[in-house]
N, C-alpha and C positions, 0 to 999 in steps of 0.2 A: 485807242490802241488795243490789240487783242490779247497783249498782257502788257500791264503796266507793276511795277516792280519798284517799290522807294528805297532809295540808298538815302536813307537819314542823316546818320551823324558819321562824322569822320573826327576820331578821337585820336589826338596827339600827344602821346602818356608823355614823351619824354620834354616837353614842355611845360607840364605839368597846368595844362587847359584844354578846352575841348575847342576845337572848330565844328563848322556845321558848314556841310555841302547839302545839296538839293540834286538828285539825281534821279531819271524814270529809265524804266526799260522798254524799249522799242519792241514793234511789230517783230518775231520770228521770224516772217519773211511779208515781203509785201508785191502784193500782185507776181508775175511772172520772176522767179528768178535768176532763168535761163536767158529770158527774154525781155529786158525791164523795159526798153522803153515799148513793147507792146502793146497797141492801143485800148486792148479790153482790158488792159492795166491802173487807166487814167486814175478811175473811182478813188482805189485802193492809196495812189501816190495824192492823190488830192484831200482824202481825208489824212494821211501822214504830216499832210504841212498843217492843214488847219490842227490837230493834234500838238504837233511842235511850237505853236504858236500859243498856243491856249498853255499849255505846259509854260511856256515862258513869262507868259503877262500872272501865272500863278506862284513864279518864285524861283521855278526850276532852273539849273545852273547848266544841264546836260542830258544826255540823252545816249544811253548804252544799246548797240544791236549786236547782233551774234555776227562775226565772220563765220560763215561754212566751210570747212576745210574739205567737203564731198562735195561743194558748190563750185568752190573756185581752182580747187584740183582735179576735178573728175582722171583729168587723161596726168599720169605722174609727168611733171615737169614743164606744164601748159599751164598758164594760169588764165583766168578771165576774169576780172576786176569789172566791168563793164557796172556792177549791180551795186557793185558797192562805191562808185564813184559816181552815182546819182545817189546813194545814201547821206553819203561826205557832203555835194550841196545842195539837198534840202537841209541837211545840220547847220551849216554855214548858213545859207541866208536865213534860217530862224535867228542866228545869231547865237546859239549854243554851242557848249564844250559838247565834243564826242569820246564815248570812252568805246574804243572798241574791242569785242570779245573774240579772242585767236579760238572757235571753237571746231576742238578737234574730236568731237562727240557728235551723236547722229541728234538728228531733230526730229520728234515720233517714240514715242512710247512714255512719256513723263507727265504727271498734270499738270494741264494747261497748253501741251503742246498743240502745235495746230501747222500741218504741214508734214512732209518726209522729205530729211537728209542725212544718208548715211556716210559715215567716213566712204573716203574714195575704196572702188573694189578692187584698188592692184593690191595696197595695202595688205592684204589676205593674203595673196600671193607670191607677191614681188621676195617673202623671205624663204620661201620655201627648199628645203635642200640644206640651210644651215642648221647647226646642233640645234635639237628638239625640234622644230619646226618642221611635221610630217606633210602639214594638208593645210589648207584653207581655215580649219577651226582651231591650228595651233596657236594663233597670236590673240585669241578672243576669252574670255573670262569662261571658267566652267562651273558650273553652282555645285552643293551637293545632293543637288536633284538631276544631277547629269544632264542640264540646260546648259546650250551656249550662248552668251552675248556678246553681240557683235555694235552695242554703242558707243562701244573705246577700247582702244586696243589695251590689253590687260598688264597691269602693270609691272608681269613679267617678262612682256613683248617690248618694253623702254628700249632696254639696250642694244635694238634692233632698228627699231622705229626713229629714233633720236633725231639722227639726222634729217630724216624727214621734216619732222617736225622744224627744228632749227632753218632747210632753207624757205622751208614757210614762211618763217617767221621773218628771216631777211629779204626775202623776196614781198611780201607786204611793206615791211620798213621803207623800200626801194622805192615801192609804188605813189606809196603816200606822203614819201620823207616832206614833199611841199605843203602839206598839211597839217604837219608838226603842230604848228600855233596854234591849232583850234582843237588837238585833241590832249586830255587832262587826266587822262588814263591808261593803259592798254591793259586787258585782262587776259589772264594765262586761263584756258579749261584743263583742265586736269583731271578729267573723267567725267563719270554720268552724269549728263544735265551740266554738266563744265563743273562742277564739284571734286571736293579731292577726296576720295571716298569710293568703297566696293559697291557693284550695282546691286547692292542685298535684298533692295524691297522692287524692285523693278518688273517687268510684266513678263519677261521673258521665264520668270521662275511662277508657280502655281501656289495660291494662298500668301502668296510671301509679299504682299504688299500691306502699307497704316491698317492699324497698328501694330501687326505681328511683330515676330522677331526679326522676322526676314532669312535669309539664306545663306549659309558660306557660298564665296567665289574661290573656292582654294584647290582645285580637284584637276586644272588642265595638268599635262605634262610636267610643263615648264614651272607651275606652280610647285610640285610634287619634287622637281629636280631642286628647284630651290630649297622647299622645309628640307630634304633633306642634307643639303651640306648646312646651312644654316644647326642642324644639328652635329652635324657630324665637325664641324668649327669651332661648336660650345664643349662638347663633351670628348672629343680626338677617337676613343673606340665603344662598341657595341655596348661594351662590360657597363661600362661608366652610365651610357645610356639607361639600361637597365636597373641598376641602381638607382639611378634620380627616377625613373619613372615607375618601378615596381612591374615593369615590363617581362617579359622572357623573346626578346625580338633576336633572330641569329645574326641576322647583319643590316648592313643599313637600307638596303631595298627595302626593307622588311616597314621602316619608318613610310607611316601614312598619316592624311589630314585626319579628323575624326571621322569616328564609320557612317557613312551617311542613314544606316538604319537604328544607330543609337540617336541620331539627330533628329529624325522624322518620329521615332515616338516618345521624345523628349527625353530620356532617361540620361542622356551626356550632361544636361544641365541642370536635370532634376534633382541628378546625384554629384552635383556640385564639382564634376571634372574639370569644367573650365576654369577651377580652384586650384587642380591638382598641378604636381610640378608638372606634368606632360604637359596640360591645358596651358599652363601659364606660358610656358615654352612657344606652345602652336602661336599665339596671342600676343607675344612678343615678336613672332616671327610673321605673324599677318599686318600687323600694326605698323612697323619697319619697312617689309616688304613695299606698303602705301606710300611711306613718309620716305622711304628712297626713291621710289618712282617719281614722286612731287619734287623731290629735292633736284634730281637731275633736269627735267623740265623746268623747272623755276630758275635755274643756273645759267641754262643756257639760254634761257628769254634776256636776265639778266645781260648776259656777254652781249647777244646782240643789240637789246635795247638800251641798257642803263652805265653803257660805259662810254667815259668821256670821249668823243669826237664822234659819235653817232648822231646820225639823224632825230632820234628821241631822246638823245641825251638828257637827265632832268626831268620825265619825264614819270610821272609813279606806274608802276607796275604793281597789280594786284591778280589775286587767285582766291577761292569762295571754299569754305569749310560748310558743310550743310548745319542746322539745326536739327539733327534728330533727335525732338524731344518725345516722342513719348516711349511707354517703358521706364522711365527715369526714376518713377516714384516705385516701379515695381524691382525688374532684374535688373534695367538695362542691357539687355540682350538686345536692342534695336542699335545701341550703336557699337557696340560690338561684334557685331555681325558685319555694320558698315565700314568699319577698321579702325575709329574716330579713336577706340578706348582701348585699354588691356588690364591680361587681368593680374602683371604684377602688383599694383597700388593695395597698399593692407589696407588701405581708408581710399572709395572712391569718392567720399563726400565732403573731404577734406579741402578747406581754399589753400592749404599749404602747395600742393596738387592742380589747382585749377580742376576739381571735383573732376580729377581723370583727363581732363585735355591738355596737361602740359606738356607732356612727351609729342603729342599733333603740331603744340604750338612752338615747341623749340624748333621744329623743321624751318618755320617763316623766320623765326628769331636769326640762325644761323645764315638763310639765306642773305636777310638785309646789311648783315654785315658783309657781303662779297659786292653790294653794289657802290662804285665811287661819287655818283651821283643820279642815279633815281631812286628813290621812297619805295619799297615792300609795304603793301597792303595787306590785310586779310578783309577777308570779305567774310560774312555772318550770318545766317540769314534770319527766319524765323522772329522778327523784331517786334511783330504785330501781334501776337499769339499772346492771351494770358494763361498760366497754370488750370490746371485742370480741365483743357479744353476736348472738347468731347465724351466727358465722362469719367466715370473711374476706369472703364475698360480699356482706355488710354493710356493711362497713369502719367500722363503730360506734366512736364513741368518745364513748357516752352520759355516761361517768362526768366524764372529765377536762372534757366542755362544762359539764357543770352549775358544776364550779368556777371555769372559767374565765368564766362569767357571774354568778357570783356576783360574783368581786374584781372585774370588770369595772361592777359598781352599787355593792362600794363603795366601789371609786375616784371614782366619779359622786356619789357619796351617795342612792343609789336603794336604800329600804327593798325587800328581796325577803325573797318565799317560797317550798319547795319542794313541789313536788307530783310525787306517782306520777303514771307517766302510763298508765298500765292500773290497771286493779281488783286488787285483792290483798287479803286477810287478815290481818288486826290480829298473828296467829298468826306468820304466814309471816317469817323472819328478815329476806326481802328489801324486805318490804313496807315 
C-alpha cells in the first residue's frame, strides 16, 4: 500500500484493561477515482486485494481509507459513490472490518501524500454575501505570514459549513446503511491531514514546516471578528481591557492577533508574551476557538451516526489528535502554534494537567457523554517514534507525549488509540 498506517492498541480506561485491535491505513486513492472501474486501473485494484489479503493472513482486524468529500461532492448536492462501493467489496471479500474516514480535508500538501483532492470548490463560494464572508478566501485559514489555506475550511467558517458537512454525513450513512455489519468505525476529519488541529507547519506557509514552530492561522476576518468579542465577553469594556493587558487600545477594533512582525523576528516569544495576560488571553482564545470547532463537528456526526435507530447505531465513532512532538523538550511553540496547548497551565509538565492536553481532551470527554450508544474515540498518533528523534535540534519527545496522553484519557475516561504517524512496514520492528 502507498501508506500503511498501524492503529495498535485500543485502550478501554473505563474498564480498567486494554483491548487490542490491529488496524492498517489504505491506499489514499487507488487508480482512477473518477473513474474506478477504468481499465488502466486494474494494476493498482489488483495489488489492493493481494495487500488486503496479506494484511489479513498477518493479524490485521481492518483496514481504514479516506472518503473525499471533493471526490464524492464535486457538484453540491450530487453525490458519486461509484469508488467507494468497489472499496467496501474488496474490504468485504478480504473479510475485513472497514473503518471509514468522512474526509472533509484536501489530499496533497502533507507527508506521504500522493495524489490531489481538494474540498469541493462551491464551498468557497456557496457562503459568500453572509456576515464576514467577503470573497472566495473568507472561509480558508489565514497564517501570519498573510498565506491562505484552502485544506479545510477554517474553523471559523463551522458555523456556516455545518450543515454541509452533516448532510454528508447522512447521505454516506444512507448509501452504505447495508454495510453496517462490516464496518467497525467511522472517522470524523477535523481538519488538516483529518487531524484536529491549525494547519501551523503545512506548506502553504514558508519555513514553517518539522521542526520549527510553525505559524499562527489567526489573522482571516472571521478569525479577527472572533478574538475580538471573545475579548470583549471576558472583559465587557476597553478600560478593563487595558488593565489586564497593560495595553492603551481606544476600542475594541483596536484588539488584534499578535503583530505578525514581532512573530517573524521572534521577540513575541523571546520576551515571553505568550506568558503575558494578553498572550494567555490570545491562547485561550485560539485553543477554544479549535476545540469548539471539533466539538460541533463531532456532535453532529454523533446525532447522525450514534443515536439509537440509526443505521450505524453502536457503532464507534473516532477523530485523530496529531502528535506534535517535537519542541517539547525545548518551548513547545510547535504545538501551540498547532492549538493542541495553551498557555494558561502555571505547570505544562504536570500529569495533574495531562503535561497541557487536558483542556484538547475534555472536548472528546464531553462529547462521548452526548452519545446513547456509539463509543467516542481519540485517535493519537505518533506511536512509533522514540524521544529524541532527530536530534537535539528537535527537542522531540515523541515517545514520553504519547504516554502522557494516554493516562491523561484515562484519567478522563476517553477510549483512545494509537497510530504511526508515518508509513512503515508491518516488517519494520518500529512500525
Amino acid at each position: 500500500m502507498n501508506k500503511l498506517i498501524l492503529a495498535l492498541f485500543l485502550l478501554l480506561p473505563l474498564h480498567g484493561f486494554a483491548q487490542y485491535s490491529l488496524n492498517v491505513m489504505g491506499p489514499l486513492t487507488i487508480g482512477d477515482i473518477q473513474v474506478p472501474y477504468n481499465q488502466s486501473s486494474r494494476e493498482e485494484w489488483a495489488k489492493f486485494a493481494k495487500d488486503l489479503a496479506e494484511i489479513r493472513s498477518m493479524g490485521a482486524d481492518g483496514v481504514s481509507t479516506d472518503i473525499w468529500w471533493g471526490a464524492v461532492e464535486s457538484r453540491e448536492g450530487r453525490y458519486s459513490w461509484d469508488y467507494y462501493d468497489k472499496v467496501a467489496s474488496y474490504v468485504a471479500k478480504a473479510k475485513l472490518k472497514w473503518i471509514p474516514i468522512l474526509s472533509f480535508h484536501q489530499l496533497g500538501g502533507n507527508i506521504g501524500d500522493k495524489g490531489y483532492v481538494p474540498p469541493p470548490a462551491w464551498i468557497w463560494t456557496k457562503y459568500i454575501g453572509s456576515p464576514g464572508v467577503d470573497n472566495e478566501n473568507s472561509l480558508k485559514f489565514k497564517s501570519e505570514q498573510g498565506h491562505f489555506s484552502s485544506e479545510y475550511v477554517s474553523v471559523w467558517g463551522t458555523p456556516f459549513v455545518l450543515n454541509d458537512y452533516v448532510r454528508f454525513m447522512r447521505e454516506f450513512q444512507a448509501h452504505f446503511a447495508s454495510r453496517a455489519n462490516m464496518i467497525s468505525e467511522i472517522n470524523i476529519g477535523l481538519g488538516p491531514a483529518g487531524e484536529l488541529r491549525y494547519p501551523s507547519y503545512n506548506s502553504h506557509d514558508i519555513d514553517a514546516g518539522y521542526p520549527t514552530r510553525g505559524a499562527l492561522q489567526a489573522y482571516s476576518k472571521l478569525a479577527i471578528q472572533s478574538f475580538r468579542q471573545f475579548v470583549k465577553n471576558k472583559y465587557k469594556n476597553i478600560k478593563s481591557v487595558n488593565e489586564a493587558w497593560g495595553f492603551e487600545l481606544k476600542r475594541f477594533s483596536d484588539v488584534l492577533p499578535p503583530k505578525p512582525k514581532e512573530l517573524s523576528d521572534g521577540s513575541f516569544f523571546s520576551g515571553g508574551e505568550h506568558f503575558s495576560n494578553y498572550g494567555r488571553d490570545f491562547f485561550d482564545w485560539y485553543n477554544q476557538s479549535l476545540l469548539n470547532h471539533g466539538e460541533q463537528v463531532f456532535a453532529a456526526a454523533i446525532e447522525v451516526f450514534g443515536q439509537s435507530g440509526s443505521a450505524f447505531s453502536g457503532i464507534d465513532i473516532g477523530a485523530k489528535i496529531p502528535g506534535v512532538h517535537w519542541r517539547m523538550s525545548s518551548d513547545r511553540l510547535a504545538e501551540l502554534a498547532s492549538g493542541l496547548i495553551l498557555t494558561s497551565y502555571e505547570n505544562w509538565n504536570s500529569d495533574g494537567n495531562g503535561h497541557g492536553y487536558d483542556h484538547t481532551l475534555g472536548m472528546f470527554e464531553r462529547v462521548a457523554k452526548q452519545s446513547s450508544s456509539s463509543k467516542v474515540v481519540l485517535h493519537f498518533t505518533a506511536l512509533e517514534m522514540d524521544d529524541g528523534r532527530d536530534g537535539p535540534e528537535a527537542a522531540s519527545q515523541a515517545k514520553s507525549l504519547v504516554f502522557w496522553v494516554a493516562q491523561a484519557a484515562q484519567r478522563l475516561g476517553v477510549t483512545i488509540k494509537g497510530e504511526n504517524a508515518l508509513g512503515g512496514e508491518l516488517s519494520n520492528p518500529q512500525a
